[in-house]
N, C-alpha and C positions, 0 to 999 in steps of 0.2 A: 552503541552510542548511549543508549539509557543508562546502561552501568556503569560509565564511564563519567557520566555528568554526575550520577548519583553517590558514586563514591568521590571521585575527586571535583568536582563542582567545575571544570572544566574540559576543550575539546582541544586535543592537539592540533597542529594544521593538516594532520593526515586527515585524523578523524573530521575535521570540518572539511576537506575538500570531498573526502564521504561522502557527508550529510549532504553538501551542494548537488551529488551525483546523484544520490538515492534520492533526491527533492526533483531534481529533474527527470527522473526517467519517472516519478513517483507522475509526475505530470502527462508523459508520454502515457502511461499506462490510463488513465483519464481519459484523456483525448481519444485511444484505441475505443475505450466501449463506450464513448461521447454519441452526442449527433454529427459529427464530421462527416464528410463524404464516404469515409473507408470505416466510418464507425458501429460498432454494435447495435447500437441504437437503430441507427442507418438503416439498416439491412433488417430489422425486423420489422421495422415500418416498412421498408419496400416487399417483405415478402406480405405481410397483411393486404396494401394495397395489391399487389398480384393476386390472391385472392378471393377481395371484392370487384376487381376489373374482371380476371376471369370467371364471374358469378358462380363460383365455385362452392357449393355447403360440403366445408368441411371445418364445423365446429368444433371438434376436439382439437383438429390444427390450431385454427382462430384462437380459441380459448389459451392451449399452450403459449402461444406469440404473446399475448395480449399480457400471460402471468409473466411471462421471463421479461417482458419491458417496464412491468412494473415492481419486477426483482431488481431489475438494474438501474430504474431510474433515482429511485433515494440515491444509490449510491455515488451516480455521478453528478447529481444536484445536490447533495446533503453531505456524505461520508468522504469521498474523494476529496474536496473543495476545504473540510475542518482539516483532513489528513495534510494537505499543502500548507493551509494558512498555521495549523503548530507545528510543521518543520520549520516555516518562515519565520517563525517567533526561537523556535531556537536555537535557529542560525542568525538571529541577530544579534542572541546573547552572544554567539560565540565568537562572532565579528563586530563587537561593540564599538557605535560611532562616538565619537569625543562628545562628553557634555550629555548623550543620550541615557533618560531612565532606562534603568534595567529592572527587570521582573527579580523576584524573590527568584534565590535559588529552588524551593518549592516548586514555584509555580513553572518554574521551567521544566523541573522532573516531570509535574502534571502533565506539561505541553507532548511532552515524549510519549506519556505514559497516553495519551491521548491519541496520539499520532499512530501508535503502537496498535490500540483496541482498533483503531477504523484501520487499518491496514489489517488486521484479523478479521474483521467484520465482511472485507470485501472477499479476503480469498477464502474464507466460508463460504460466501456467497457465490461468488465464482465457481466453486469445486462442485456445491450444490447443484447450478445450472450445468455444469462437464456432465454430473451424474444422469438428469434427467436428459441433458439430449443426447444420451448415449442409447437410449432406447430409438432414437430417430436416424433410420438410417440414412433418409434423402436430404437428413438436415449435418453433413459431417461436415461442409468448409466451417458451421457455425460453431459446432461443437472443437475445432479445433485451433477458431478463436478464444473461446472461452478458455482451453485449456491452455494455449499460449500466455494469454491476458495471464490467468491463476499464475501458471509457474513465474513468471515477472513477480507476481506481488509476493510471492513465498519465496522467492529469492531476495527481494528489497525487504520483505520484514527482517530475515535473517541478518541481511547485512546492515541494517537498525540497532541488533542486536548482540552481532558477533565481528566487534570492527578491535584490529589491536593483535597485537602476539601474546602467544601463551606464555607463561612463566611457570618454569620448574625448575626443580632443584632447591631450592629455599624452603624452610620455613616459614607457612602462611605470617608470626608474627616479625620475621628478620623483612618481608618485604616492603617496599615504600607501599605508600598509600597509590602512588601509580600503579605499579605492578600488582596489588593487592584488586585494583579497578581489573585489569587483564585480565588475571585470573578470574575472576568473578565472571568478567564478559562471554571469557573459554568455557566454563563450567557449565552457561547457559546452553 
């Protein structure tokens, strides 16, 4: 989608029913390590409190729980929440209301390009946490959150990044400035 705004300054309507798709599951994926009932967040505060209920000393646990909730909360209060609000902005460029300002072409590349890094941000984040409670082995439903949650965000970054068909056979300068965005998206 980035490459695609950036070379042609527009989305087709494939491309924006995309962006709608990858905006909402971009949401789902939010929710999953939220405080919701079934969320990440959830379940590490209920395993903490299981711990202080069962008067249990086991600090190294405690400590672990205590780091990975405050791995994952910037992201679902801070990094998740920017990732929504500039998909939101440049899906309104792409569906513009009558009469409505629109952002600089710029600032809408910026929006993507923004959108982009905190969706990198998280499944860094993400992969990081896979890694370390791969060492834990009575902690695997957690661990197999986290690597679900990951693979969602490295599947929706990509397809951020790689929306559109390839083109070959042409010369890069015989093709349009469409085709010219495809390739470009392909190449990534």
């Amino acid at each position: 989608l980035a490459q695609q705004w950036k070379a042609v300054g527009e989305l087709r309507p494939s491309e924006q029913m995309e962006l709608d798709r990858v905006q909402s599951d971009q949401r789902q994926l939010a929710q999953e390590l939220s405080s919701t009932p079934r969320g990440v967040m959830t379940e590490l505060r209920s395993l903490q409190k299981e711990i202080a209920q069962n008067r249990l000393s086991l600090p190294e646990i405690s400590q672990s729980l205590a780091s990975w909730e405050e791995s994952i909360r910037p992201l679902t209060e801070q990094v998740l929440p920017q990732v929504d609000q500039k998909l939101d902005a440049v899906r309104q460029v792409a569906t513009p209301r009558p009469g409505a300002k629109l952002p600089s072409h710029e600032q809408t590349s910026g929006n993507l390009d923004q959108a982009l890094a905190g969706q990198q941000r998280t499944l860094d984040e993400l992969n990081q946490l896979t890694n370390e409670l791969s060492q834990w082995q009575r902690d695997k439903d957690l661990q197999a959150k986290f690597a679900e949650i990951a693979g969602k965000q490295a599947a929706l970054r990509e397809q951020s990044v790689h929306v559109g068909k390839q083109t070959s056979g042409k010369p890069t300068p015989e093709l349009s400035s469409q085709e010219q965005a495809d390739l470009a998206r392909a190449a990534d």
